[in-house]
MIMIRO-946324 format. One record per residue: residue in three letters; x, y negated, z of N, C-alpha, C, O, CB in turn. Coordinates in steps of 0.2 Angstrom, whole numbers, plus 5000, padded with zeros to 4 digits. Glycine has a CB too. Layout:
# MIMIRO-946324
ALAXYZXYZXYZXYZXYZ ...
This chain:
# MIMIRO-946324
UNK671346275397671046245391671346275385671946285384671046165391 UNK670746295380671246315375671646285370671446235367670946345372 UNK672146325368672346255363671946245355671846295351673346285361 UNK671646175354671346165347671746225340672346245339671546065347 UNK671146225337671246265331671246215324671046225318670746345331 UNK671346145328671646105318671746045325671346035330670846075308 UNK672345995325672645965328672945935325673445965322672945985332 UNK672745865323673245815317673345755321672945715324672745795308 UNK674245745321674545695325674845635321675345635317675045735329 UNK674545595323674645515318674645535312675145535311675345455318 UNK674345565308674345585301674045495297673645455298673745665298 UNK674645505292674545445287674745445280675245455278674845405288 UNK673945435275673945465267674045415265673645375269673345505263 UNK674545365258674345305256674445335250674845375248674745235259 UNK673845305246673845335238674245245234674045195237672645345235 UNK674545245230674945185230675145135235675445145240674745165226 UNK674945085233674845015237674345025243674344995248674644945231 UNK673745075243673445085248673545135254673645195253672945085246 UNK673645105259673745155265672745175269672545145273674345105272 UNK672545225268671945245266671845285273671345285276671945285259 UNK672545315275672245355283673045305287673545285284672345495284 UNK672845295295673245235297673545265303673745225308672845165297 UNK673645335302673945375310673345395314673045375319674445305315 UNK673045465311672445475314672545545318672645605316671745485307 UNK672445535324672545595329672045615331671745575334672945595334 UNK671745685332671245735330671245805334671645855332671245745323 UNK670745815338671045885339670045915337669545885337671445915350 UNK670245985337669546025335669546095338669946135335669446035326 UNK669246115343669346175348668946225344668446205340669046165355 UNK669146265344668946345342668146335342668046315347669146405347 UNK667446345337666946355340666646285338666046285336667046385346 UNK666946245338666746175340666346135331666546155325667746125343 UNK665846105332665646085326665946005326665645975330664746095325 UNK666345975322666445885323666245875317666545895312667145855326 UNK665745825317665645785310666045715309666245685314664845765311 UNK666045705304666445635302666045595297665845595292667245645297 UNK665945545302665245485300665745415296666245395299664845455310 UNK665645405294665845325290665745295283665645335278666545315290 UNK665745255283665545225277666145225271666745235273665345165277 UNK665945215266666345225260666845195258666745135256665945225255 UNK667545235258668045215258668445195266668845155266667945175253 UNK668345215269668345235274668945275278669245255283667945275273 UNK669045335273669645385272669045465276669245515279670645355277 UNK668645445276668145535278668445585274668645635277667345535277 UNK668445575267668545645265669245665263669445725263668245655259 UNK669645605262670445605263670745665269671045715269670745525265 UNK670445625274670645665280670445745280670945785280670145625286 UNK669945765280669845825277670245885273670445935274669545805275 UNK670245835265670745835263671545855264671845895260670745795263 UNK671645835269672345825272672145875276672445925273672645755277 UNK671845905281671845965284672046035279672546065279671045965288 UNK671446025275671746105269672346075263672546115258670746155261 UNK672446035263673146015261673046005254673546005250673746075262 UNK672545995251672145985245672545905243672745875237671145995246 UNK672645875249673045805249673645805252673645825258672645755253 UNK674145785252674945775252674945745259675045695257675345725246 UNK674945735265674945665269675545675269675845725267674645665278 UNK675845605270676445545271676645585277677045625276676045445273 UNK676445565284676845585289676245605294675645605294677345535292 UNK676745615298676145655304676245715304676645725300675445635305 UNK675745755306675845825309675145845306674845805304675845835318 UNK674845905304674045935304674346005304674646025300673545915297 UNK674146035310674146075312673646145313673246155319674446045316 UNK673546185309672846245309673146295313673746305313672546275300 UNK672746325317673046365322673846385325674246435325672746425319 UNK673846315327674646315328675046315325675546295327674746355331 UNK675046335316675546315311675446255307674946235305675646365306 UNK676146205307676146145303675946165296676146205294676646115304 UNK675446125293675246145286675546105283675546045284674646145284 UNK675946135276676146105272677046085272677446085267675746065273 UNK677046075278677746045277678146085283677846125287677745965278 UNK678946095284679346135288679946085290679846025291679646205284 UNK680446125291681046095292681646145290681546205291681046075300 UNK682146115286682646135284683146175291683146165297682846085280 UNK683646225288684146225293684446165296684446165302684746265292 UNK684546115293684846065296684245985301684245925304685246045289 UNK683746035299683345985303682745935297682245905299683945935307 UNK682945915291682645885287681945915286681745975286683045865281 UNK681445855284680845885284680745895276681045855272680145835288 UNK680345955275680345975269679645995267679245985272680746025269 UNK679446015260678946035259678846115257679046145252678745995255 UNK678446135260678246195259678146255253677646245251677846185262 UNK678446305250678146335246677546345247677246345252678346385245 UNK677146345240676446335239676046415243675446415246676246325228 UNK676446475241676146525243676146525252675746555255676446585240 UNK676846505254676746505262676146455265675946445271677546485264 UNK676046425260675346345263674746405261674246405265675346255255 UNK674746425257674146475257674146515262673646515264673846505252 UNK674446545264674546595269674346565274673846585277675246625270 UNK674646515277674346465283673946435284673846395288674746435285 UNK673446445277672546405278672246495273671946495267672346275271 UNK672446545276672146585274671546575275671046575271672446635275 UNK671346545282670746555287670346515287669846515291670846555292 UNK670646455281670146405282669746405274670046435270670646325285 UNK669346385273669046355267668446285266668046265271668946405264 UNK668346265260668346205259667546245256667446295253669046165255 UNK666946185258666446165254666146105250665746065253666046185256 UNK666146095245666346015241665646005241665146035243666846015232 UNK665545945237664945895238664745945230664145955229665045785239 UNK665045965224664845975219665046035219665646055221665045925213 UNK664646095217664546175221665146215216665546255219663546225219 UNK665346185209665946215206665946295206666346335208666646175211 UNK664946325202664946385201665146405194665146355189664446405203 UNK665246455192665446475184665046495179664746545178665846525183 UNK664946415177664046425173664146475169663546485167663646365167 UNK664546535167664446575163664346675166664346725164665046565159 UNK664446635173664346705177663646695181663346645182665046725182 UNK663446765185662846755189662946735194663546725195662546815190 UNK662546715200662846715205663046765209663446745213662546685206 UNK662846835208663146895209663946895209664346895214662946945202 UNK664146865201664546875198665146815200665746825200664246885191 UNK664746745203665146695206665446705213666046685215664746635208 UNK664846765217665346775225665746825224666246835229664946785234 UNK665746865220666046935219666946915217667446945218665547005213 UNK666846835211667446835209668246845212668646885209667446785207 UNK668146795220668446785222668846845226669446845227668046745224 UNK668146895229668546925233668846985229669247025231668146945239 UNK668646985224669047025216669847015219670247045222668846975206 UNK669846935214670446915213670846895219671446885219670446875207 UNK670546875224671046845230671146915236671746935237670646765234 UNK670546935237670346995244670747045238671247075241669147015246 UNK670747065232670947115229670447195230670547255228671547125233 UNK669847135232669447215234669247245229669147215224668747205238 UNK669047335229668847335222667847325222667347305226669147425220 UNK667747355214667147305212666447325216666047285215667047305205 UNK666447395220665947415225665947385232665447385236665947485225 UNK666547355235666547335239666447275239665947255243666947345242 UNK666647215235666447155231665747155232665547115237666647165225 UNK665447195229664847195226664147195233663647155235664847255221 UNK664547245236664447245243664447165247663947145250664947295246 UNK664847155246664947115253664747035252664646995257665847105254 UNK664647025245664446975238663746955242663546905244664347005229 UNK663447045242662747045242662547035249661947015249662547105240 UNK662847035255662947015262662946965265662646945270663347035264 UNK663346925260663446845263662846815258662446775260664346795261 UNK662746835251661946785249661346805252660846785250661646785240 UNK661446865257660946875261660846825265660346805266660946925265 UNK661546805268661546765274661246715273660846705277662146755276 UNK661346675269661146615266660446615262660246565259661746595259 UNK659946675263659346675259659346685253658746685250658946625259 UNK659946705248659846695241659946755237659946755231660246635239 UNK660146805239660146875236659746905232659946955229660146925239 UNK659146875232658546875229658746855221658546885215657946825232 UNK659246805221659346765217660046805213660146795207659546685221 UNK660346845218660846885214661146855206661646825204660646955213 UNK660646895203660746915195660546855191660646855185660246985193 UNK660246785194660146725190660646685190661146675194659746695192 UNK660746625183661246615182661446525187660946495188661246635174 UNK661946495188661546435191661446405188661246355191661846395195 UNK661246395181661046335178660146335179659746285178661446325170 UNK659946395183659246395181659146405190658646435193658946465175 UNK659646375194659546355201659446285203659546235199660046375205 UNK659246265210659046185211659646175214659946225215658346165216 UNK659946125215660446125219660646125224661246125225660746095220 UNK660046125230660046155238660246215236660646235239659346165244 UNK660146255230660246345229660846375228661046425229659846385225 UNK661246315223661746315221662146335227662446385228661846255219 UNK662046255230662746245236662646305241663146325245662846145242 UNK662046335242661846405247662446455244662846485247660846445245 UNK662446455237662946505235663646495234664046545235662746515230 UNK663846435233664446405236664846415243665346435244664246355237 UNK664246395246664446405256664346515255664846555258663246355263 UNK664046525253664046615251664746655250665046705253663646635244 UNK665046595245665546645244666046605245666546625244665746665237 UNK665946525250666546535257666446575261666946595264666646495261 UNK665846595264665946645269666246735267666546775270665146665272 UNK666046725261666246795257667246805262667546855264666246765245 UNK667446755262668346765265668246775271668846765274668946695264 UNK667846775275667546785281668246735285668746765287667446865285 UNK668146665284668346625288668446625294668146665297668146575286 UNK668846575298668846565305668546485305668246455309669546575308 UNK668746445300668746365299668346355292668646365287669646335298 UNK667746325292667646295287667446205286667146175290667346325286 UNK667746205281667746105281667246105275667146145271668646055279 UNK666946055276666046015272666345955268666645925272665245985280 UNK666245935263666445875261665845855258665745875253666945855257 UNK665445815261664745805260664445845257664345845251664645745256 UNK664245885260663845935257663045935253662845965248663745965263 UNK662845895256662045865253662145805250661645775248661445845260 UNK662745785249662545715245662445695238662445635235662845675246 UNK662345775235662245765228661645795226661445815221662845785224 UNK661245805233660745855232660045805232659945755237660845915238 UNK659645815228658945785229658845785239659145825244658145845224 UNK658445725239658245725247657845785250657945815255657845655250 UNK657345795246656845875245657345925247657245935253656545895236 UNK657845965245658246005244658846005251659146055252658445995237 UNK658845945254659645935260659445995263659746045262659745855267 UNK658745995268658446035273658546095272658546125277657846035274 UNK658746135266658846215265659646215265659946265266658546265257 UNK659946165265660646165265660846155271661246185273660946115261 UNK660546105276660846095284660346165289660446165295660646005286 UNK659946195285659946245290660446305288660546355292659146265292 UNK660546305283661046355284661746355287662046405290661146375280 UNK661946275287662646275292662146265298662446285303663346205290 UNK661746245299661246235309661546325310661846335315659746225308 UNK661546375306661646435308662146465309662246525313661346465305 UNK662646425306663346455304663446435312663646465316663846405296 UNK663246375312663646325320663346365326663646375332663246215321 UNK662646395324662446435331662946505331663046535336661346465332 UNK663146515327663446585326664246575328664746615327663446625317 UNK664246535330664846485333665546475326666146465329665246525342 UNK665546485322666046455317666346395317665846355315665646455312 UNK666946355318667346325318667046275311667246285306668046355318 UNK666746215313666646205307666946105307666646075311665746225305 UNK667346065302667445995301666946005297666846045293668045965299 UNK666245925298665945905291666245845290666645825294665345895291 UNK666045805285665845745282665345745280665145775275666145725278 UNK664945705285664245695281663945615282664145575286663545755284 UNK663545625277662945535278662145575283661645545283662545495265 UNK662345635285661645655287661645625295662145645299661545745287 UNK661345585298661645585305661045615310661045625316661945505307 UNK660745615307660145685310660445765311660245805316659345695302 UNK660745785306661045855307661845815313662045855317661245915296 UNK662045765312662545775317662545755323663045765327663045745316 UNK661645715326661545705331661245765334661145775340661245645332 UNK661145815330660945885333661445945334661445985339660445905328 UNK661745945328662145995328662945995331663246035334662046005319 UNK663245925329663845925333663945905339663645875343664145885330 UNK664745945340665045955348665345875348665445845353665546025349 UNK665645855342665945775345665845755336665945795332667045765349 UNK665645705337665445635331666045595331666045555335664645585333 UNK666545595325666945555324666945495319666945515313667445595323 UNK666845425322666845385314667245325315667345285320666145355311 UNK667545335306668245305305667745235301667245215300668945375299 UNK668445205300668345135301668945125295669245175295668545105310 UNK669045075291669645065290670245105290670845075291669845025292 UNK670145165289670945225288670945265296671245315297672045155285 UNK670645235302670545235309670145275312669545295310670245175310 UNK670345295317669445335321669245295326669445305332669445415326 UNK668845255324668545185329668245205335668445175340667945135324 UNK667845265336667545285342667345355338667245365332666845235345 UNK667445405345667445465344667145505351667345485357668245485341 UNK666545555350666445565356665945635357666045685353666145495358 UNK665245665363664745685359664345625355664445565355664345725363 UNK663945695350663345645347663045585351663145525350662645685345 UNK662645625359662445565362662645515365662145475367662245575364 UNK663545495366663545435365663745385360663645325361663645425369 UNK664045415356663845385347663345355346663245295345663745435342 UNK662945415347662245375343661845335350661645275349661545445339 UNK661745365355661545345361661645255364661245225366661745385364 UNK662245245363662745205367663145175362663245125364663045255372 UNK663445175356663845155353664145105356663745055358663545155347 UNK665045095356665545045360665644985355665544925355666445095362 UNK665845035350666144985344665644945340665144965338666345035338 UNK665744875338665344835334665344865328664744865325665544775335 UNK665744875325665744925319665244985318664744985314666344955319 UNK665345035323664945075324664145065325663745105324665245105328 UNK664045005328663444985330663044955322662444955320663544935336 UNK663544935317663444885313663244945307662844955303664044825311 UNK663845005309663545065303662945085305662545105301664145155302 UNK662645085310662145115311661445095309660945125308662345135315 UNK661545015310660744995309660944985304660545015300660344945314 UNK661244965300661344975292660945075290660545105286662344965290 UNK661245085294661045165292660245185293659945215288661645225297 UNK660045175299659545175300658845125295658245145294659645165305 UNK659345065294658645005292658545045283658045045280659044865292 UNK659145065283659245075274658745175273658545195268660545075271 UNK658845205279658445255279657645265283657445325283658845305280 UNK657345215285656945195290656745265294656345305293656245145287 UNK657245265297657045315303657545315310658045265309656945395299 UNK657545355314657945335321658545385321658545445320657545345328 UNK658945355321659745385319659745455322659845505318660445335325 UNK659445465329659645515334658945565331658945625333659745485342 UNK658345545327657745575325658045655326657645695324657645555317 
């Protein structure tokens, strides 16, 4: 069996007086798509969070291709925290796509996926430009190059978003609600492009409120509970079968509040 490429062992975030993740252990195989289902406040995006190190965890382990993230051990054994450049080095491979697309209303979109691999890849500006133009292919939006985003919808936006994460040609990408700031019109051009990413086998964590794209698309449906992973499993028996009263209670809530069938 192979060994998981993000493995987090009791990990626990408490933001003051609240303890928000409660010792959450997790593994995610190479290839593998796992969604994270739960309701609000929850700790779904914390968790996440804690994977690209964007969040500090308390204790426990999270582990991206076998290196601990974030934190080490001294010569004498004490646990320590990491230099910030050795933490990027060790999520070179991963990156993050947020629920708010965070493009540079003053540049094109051309000019938003080329930034990155400028200043991080070091590439120069014909290869950039090249490779810019490759990934808003991928996504349908190259058409769109030379416009600026404020004169895009926001399914087109986050297309360009997800563009110039692929632009670092990841191994791991993590979703933090991707569609949920998006008109309901607009989700559908956004979940078939990760529907594509996931057939092209790309390592992907979501968070989503979609449970139509996770009863289709994901290899195991994880939902947390109170800082917890209450039941974790495939889609079909999540949605199929659900163990947990909780889980059963998110769901016809989820369903009665979107009238349609979970597993649709």
């Amino acid at each position: 069996m192979n060994n998981p490429i993000i493995k987090l062992i009791d990990v626990t975030k408490r933001f003051a007086d609240n303890l928000v993740l409660k010792g959450i252990s997790l593994e995610v195989n190479a290839g593998e798509v796992v969604c994270i289902i739960g309701g609000s406040g929850s700790g779904k995006s914390t968790l996440l969070r804690c994977i690209d190190f964007l969040e500090h965890y308390d204790s426990g382990e999270v582990l991206v291709q076998g290196r601990m993230i974030g934190y080490g051990a001294d010569p004498h054994g004490n646990f320590i925290r990491l230099p910030e450049r050795v933490v990027q080095q060790d999520l070179a491979n991963v990156v993050m796509v947020f629920q708010q697309f965070n493009l540079w209303p003053h540049k094109t979109v051309l000019e938003n996926v080329m930034a990155p691999l400028r200043l991080v890849a070091g590439m120069d500006r014909a290869q950039a430009r090249d490779k810019a133009l490759a990934v808003l292919g991928k996504v349908g939006m190259a058409h769109k190059a030379d416009a600026y985003p404020a004169t895009l919808s926001g399914g087109q936006q986050q297309r360009v978003a997800i563009a110039r994460a692929l632009g670092r040609e990841p191994k791991i990408m993590l979703f933090d609600e991707p569609t949920s700031a998006l008109d309901p019109e607009l989700v559908g051009e956004v979940l078939k492009v990760m529907r594509a990413l996931a057939d092209e086998g790309m390592t992907m964590v979501v968070v989503t409120h979609e449970m139509g794209f996770a009863a289709q698309v994901a290899d195991k449906v994880v939902f947390l509970a109170n800082g917890l992973i209450e039941e974790q499993g495939p889609p079909s028996a999540l949605f199929g079968a659900p163990q947990s009263p909780l889980l059963q209670s998110f769901l016809a809530t989820w369903t009665e509040r979107n009238g349609g069938v979970t597993g649709a």
